[in-house]
Structure formats: structure tokens, C-alpha cells
N, C-alpha and C positions, 0 to 999 in steps of 0.2 A: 473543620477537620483539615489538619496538614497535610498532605501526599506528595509523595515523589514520584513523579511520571516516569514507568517502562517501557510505554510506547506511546508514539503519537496520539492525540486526541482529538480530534478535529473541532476547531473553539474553544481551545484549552490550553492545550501546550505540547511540547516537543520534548520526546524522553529525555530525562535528566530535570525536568525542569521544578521548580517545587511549587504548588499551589495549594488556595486555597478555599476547598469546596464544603457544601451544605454535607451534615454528617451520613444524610441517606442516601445522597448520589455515591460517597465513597466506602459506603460501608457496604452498601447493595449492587452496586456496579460495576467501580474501578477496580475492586480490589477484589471479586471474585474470578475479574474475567483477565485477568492477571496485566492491567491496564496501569494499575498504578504499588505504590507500598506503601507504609504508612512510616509518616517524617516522626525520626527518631534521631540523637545525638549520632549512634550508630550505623542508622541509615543512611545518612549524610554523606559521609563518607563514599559509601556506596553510586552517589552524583556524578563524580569525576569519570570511575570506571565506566559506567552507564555512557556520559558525555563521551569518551574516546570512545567507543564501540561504533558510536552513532557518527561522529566524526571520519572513522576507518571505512564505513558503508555509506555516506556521504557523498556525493560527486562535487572535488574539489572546490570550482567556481563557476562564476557564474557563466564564463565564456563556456567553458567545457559542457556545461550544459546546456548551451542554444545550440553547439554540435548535436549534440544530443539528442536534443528535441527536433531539429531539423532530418535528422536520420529517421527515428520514428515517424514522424510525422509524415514523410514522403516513400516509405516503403508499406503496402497492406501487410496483416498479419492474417493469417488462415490458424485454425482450431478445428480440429476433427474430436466430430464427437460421437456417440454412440446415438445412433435414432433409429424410430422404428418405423412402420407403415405411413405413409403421409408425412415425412419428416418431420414426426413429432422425437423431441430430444426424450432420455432418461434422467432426472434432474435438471442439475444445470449447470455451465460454465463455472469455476470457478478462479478465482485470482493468481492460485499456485499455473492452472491450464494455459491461464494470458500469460504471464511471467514468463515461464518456458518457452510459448510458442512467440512473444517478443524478441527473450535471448536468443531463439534459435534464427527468426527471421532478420535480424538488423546485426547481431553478435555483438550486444552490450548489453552487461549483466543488467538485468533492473529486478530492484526487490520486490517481492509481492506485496510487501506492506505499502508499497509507494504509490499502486493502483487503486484504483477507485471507480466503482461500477454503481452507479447509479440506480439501478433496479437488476434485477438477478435478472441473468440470459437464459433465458430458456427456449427459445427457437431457433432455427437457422435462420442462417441470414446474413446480414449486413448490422453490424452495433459500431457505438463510440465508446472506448472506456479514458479516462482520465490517467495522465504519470503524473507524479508530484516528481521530477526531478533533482529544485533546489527551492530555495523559501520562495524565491520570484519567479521560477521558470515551471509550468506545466505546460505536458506535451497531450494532444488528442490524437489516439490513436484508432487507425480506421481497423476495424476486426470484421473478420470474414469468418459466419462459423457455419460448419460444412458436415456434410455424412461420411465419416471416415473408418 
């Protein structure tokens, strides 16, 4: 089955890009979880716009993002969350949470899609979550998450 990637895929490809997967992984995953579309003459088209999107949210090169990563990387990040008795949390951390409280502690935009949490946060503490910044550059960032 043909597809056209809407968003990253991690082991796959980068929105816009066309691939091509077994018919159950695209008919039962990609394309419910609105991950990929299906490669049409039509659709096609649809590539370029997709590619400028991605390009515009982008961080230019690769210098500008060892800046980048060098900012992150040397400032902590704090998250207030809701918890109860015993600083036990309500749910847990989520990517839009780190996003915001990364923009808000360094003041560069990063997208949520760019993060990457390795196991869902659910206690306080001390964690690492991943930036994917550019294709070669990911930043580790120190996260502090607190009773707030």
C-alpha cells in the first residue's frame, strides 16, 4: 500500500514523504490515527504543500540548532502539576505540558510533535524527555516536575 506521510513516523518517514507499507500497518494505523493518507494521482499534489508546512516549522539549519540545543540543554525546565496526598500526580505529564513549559522557560518555540517521552511521567521529580530539533541534532532536556 502506497501512503503519504502527515506526520513524522519514527522508522518511516518525515511528513510529506511517500512510502511504502504492508496493507494492515496502513489501513489499521496510519491512516486512522491521521498519521498518514493514501497515494492518489490527487494526493500527490497534496506532497509539496504538506513539504512547505514542514519546512516553515522547521528550524532553518543546522547551526541554528546546536544554538538551540545548547539553550535547552543548559537551562532546567519545571511543570506544575496537579497531585494529591504523597505527591502522587492525577494522570500524567503530557508533550503539549513540556512544550509550553520549554517555550516558556528558554523562549524558543518547540513543537510538541518534536518531543519525545520515553515512558509517560507520572510522578514527581526529576525526568529526561528528548527534542528532535533537526534531522542530526537532538537536544536532552532536564525536566523538573513539581506540585503546583
Amino acid at each position: 500500500m502506497k501512503l503519504i506521510l502527515t506526520q513524522e513516523v519514527t522508522g518511516l518517514g518525515a511528513p510529506g514523504d511517500i512510502v511504502e507499507v504492508k496493507d494492515g500497518y496502513g489501513r489499521n494505523y496510519l491512516v486512522p490515527r491521521g498519521l498518514g493518507i493514501r497515494w492518489t494521482r490527487g494526493a500527490e499534489k497534496t506532497v509539496e504543500s504538506i513539504k512547505a508546512a514542514r519546512a516553515s516549522r522547521a528550524v532553518r539549519d543546522h547551526d541554528h540548532a546546536a544554538e538551540i540545543k545548547a539553550k535547552l540543554e543548559a537551562s532546567p525546565v519545571t511543570v506544575k502539576v496537579r497531585a494529591g496526598e504523597g505527591g502522587r500526580m492525577f494522570g500524567s505529564v503530557s508533550v503539549t505540558e513540556i512544550a509550553t513549559a520549554v517555550t516558556d522557560a528558554t523562549g524558543e518555540a518547540v513543537d510538541k510533535r518534536t518531543i519525545a517521552v520515553t515512558n509517560p511521567i507520572r510522578s514527581l521529580g526529576a525526568h529526561q524527555v528528548s527534542v528532535k530539533l533537526h534531522d542530526e541534532v537532538s537536544a536532552t532536556v532536564a525536566l523538573n516536575v513539581v506540585k503546583g
